[in-house]
C-alpha positions, 0 to 999 in steps of 0.5 A, a space after each residue: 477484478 478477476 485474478 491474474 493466472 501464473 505459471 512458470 513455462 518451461 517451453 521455448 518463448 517461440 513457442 509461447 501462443 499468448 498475445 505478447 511475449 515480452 523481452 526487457 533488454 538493459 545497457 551495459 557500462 557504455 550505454 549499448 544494448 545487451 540483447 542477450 537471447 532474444 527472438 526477432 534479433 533480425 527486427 530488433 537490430 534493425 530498429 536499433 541501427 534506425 536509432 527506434 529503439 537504443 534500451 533506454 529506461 522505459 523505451 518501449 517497441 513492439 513488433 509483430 514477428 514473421 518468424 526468425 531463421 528456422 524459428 517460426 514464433 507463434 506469439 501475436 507480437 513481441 514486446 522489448 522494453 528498456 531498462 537503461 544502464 543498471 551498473 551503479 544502482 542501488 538495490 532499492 533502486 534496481 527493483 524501482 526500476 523493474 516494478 517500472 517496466 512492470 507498469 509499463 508492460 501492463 499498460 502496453 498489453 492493455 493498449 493491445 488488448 493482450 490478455 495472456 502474456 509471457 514475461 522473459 526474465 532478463 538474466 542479470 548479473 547485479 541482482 538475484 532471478 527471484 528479485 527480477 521477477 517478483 519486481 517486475 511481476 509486482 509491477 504488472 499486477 499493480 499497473 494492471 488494477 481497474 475498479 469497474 464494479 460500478 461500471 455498466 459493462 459494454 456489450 460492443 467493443 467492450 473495453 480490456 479488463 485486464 490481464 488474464 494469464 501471466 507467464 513468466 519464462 526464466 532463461 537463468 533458471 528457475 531457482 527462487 523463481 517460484 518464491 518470488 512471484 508468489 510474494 509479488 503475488 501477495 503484496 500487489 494483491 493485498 495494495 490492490 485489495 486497499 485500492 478497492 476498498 478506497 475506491 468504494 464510496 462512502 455508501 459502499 464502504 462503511 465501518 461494518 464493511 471493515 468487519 466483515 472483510 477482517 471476519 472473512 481473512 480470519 476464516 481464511 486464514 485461521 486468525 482471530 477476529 474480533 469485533 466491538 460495537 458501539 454499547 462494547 465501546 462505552 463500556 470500555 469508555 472510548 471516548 474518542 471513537 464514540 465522540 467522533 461517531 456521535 453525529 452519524 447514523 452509522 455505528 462505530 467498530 472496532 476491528 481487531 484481527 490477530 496472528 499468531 505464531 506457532 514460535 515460541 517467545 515470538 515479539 509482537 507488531 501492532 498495526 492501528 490503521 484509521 478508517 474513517 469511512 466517510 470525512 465531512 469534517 463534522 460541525 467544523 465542516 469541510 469545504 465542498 470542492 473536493 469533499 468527494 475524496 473523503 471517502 478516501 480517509 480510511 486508507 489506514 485501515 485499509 493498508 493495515 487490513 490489507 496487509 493482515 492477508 499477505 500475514 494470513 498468507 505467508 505465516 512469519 515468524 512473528 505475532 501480528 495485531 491489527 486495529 482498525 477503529 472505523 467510523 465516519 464523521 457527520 454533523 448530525 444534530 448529535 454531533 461533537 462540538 468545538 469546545 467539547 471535553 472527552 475522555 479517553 480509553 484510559 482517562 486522558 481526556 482531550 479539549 476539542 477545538 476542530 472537529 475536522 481533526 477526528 483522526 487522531 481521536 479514533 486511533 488514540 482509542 485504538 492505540 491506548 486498547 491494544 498496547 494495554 490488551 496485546 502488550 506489543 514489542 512495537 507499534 506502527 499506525 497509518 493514518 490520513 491525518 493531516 492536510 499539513 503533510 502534504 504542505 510540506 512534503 507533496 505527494 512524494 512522500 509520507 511523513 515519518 514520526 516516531 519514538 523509537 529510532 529503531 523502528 523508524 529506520 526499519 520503515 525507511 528501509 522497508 519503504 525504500 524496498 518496495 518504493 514507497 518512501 518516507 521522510 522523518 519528521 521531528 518529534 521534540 517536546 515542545 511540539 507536544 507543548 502546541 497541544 496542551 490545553 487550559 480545561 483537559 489534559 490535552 487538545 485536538 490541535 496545536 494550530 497551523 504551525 507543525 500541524 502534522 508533528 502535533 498530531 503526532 505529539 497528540 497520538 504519542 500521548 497514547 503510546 507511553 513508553 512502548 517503541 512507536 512510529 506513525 506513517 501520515 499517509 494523507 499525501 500518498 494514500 490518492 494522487 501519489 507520484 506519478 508511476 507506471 504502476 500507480 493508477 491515479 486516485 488510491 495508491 494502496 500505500 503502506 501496506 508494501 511498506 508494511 509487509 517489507 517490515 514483517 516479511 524481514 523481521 529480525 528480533 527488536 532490540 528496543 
């Protein structure tokens, strides 16, 4: 997709030539519109008196202005959207209603063919401009994503491709305004990025894909890259990633990207996110109806590569690693069998029972490497590990496991910021009882019962006593909650998460 132009204008709206001026109106305490400064006050009152538009959350008119007074508005139509009543909101709820109305606003210029439009910031007393505008712009960059690449495109009446140029006009002034449409910028760039990466199919997107990507960020971005292949991995003897790949013609990578702070004594986040480009299920195959959204199990990798950009972009004052172990998982004649034995990066080894549990082999790898290499003050992975967690928690929220009581507090919040929520899931020992095994020092599975708490236990094995949270995205990464800004298939969760996180660190305690 083509990137969206922004700019702040500082000239009159009725003097905005684009194709949509848009207004976003709210209620006050008792339920009545607060127009505020808007053009076409005349039209708008009168819908209002006809009962057509009252300022309700998502109430939606447009209207093609003639002119107003002594005001001739050069824009081909206003928009007004309703936020509803704000007083009483919480903070993380007020900027889930601005990215809304920012879905809402996107969908409504792609109903109109409207390629440049100008947004008029609503001055509103509860929350910041700066808050105001990144929401909502956040929420009109991620409701304006399309994956066309495979697309033929059409010649006549060709269909919109997106919004071009973006304005944004702010009446309360400019202050912050510029600092907040540049990290809603990043962040609803980064999740779009994900989104595409998702999109891709397994022939598209391969672990090499993954590499190339992160090679590039660190050219950009001045990070360092690395990258192991298949003969690195058994020197390193990481067992679980080279098991998982035994079956497929495509080699393995390991992609490392890192970022350093020029601050001294700075803590350290590692990220590891899953990229399995490609799930079959291996010997323990899947069933076909929907195989085709396998491609889909990268997602991990893809937040957490993602995510590294908005780093590159905006410099934190904290070192950040990404891992992302990359292979997918055929059933070629050389492939891992159930009843199979493997030895880890490290030396636990693992008796497998289900090949179809392959997740949690590669990131045990990836987890075991980078905290032995980089040391890190905590650990985040993300992973579409478990069909379990959809069981229990549909696709509303991801599943939120961890040692450290801390960090997983610090991604409750942060997902609750950007409106990607978690829930915390157990993590008692006798979980990680389900997974001990007879002939290894563990197994693949625990059986159904907790299925996505024993693949947690399974990966805490690899974390020893370094603070540690795992986000089980498989709910959320395709066909999360429906949302104004949340195309249906891959959501780019987790990388907003993520970037909240880094972007408000204060130093860990531990």
């Amino acid at each position: 997709m083509e990137s969206t132009k922004i700019s702040l204008i500082r000239k009159a709206p009725e003097n905005y030539r684009g194709d949509l001026l848009v207004y976003c109106l709210h209620q006050d305490e008792k339920e009545k519109l607060v127009m505020g400064s808007t053009l076409a006050t005349k039209e708008l009152k009168k819908a209002v008196a006809l009962g057509d538009f009252k300022g309700k959350e998502s109430d939606l008119l447009h209207i093609y202005p003639q002119g107003t007074g002594r005001k001739k508005v050069l824009a081909g139509r206003i928009l007004f959207l309703g936020l509803g009543k704000l007083d009483g909101c919480s903070q993380s709820d007020l900027r889930e209603r601005f990215r809304k109305a920012g879905g809402s606003i996107a969908a409504k210029a792609a109903a109109l063919n409207a390629e440049k439009i100008c947004l008029c910031l609503p001055d509103i007393s509860l929350v910041p401009g700066e808050v105001v505008g990144e929401c909502l712009v956040e929420g009109i960059l991620l409701g304006d994503y399309r994956f066309l690449k495979y697309k033929k495109k059409e010649t006549k009446d060709p269909s919109f491709t997106g919004i071009k140029g973006l304005g944004v006009h702010a009446a309360g002034g400019e202050k912050g305004i510029r600092r907040g449409l540049s990290r809603a910028l990043h962040s609803a760039y980064a999740a779009r990025a994900a989104r595409d990466m998702a999109n891709e199919p397994g022939n598209g997107w391969t672990p090499q894909s993954f590499a190339a990507y992160a090679q590039e960020l660190a050219v950009k971005h001045n990070m360092k890259c690395t990258v192991f292949d298949k003969s690195h991995m058994k020197r390193l003897k990481m067992g679980g990633i080279l098991a998982v790949n035994q079956g497929s013609a495509e080699p393995p990578k390991m992609v490392i990207l890192e970022y350093k702070t020029l601050k001294k004594k700075a803590q350290t986040i590692l990220i590891v996110g899953k990229g399995l480009t490609f799930d079959s299920g291996g010997v323990s195959l899947k069933p076909a109806a929907k195989m085709e959204e396998m491609k889909y199990d990268m997602c991990g990798g893809a937040a957490a590569l993602s995510a590294m950009g908005v780093v590159g972009e905006e410099k934190p004052d904290v070192n950040v690693v990404a891992i992302i172990p990359a292979t997918d998982n055929m059933s070629g004649s050389s492939a891992l069998k159930p009843g199979d034995i493997i030895c880890h990066y490290g030396g636990i080894t693992s008796e497998i029972i289900n090949t179809d549990a392959e997740g949690r082999l590669i990131l045990a790898d990836a987890l075991a490497y980078g905290i032995n290499k980089f040391n890190p003050t905590c650990v985040v992975d993300l992973a579409t590990l478990t069909g379990a967690v959809i069981l229990g928690l549909g696709h509303h929220r991801t599943g939120l496991l961890g040692n450290s009581q801390e960090l997983v507090d610090r991604l409750l919040l942060a997902g609750e910021n950007c409106g990607e929520l978690l829930w915390q899931l157990p993590l008692d020992k006798e979980y990680g009882e389900q997974i001990d095994s007879d002939v290894a020092d563990i197994k693949n599975t625990g059986g159904r019962p907790a299925g996505t708490i024993t693949a947690a236990a399974y990966l805490q094995k690899f974390v020893d006593d370094t603070p540690w949270a795992h986000l089980d995205i498989a709910g959320t990464a395709w066909n999360f909650t429906e949302k104004t800004y949340i195309p249906k298939g891959p959501s780019g969760t987790g990388v907003r998460t993520l970037v909240d996180l880094i972007r408000n660190w204060k130093k860990f305690q531990g």
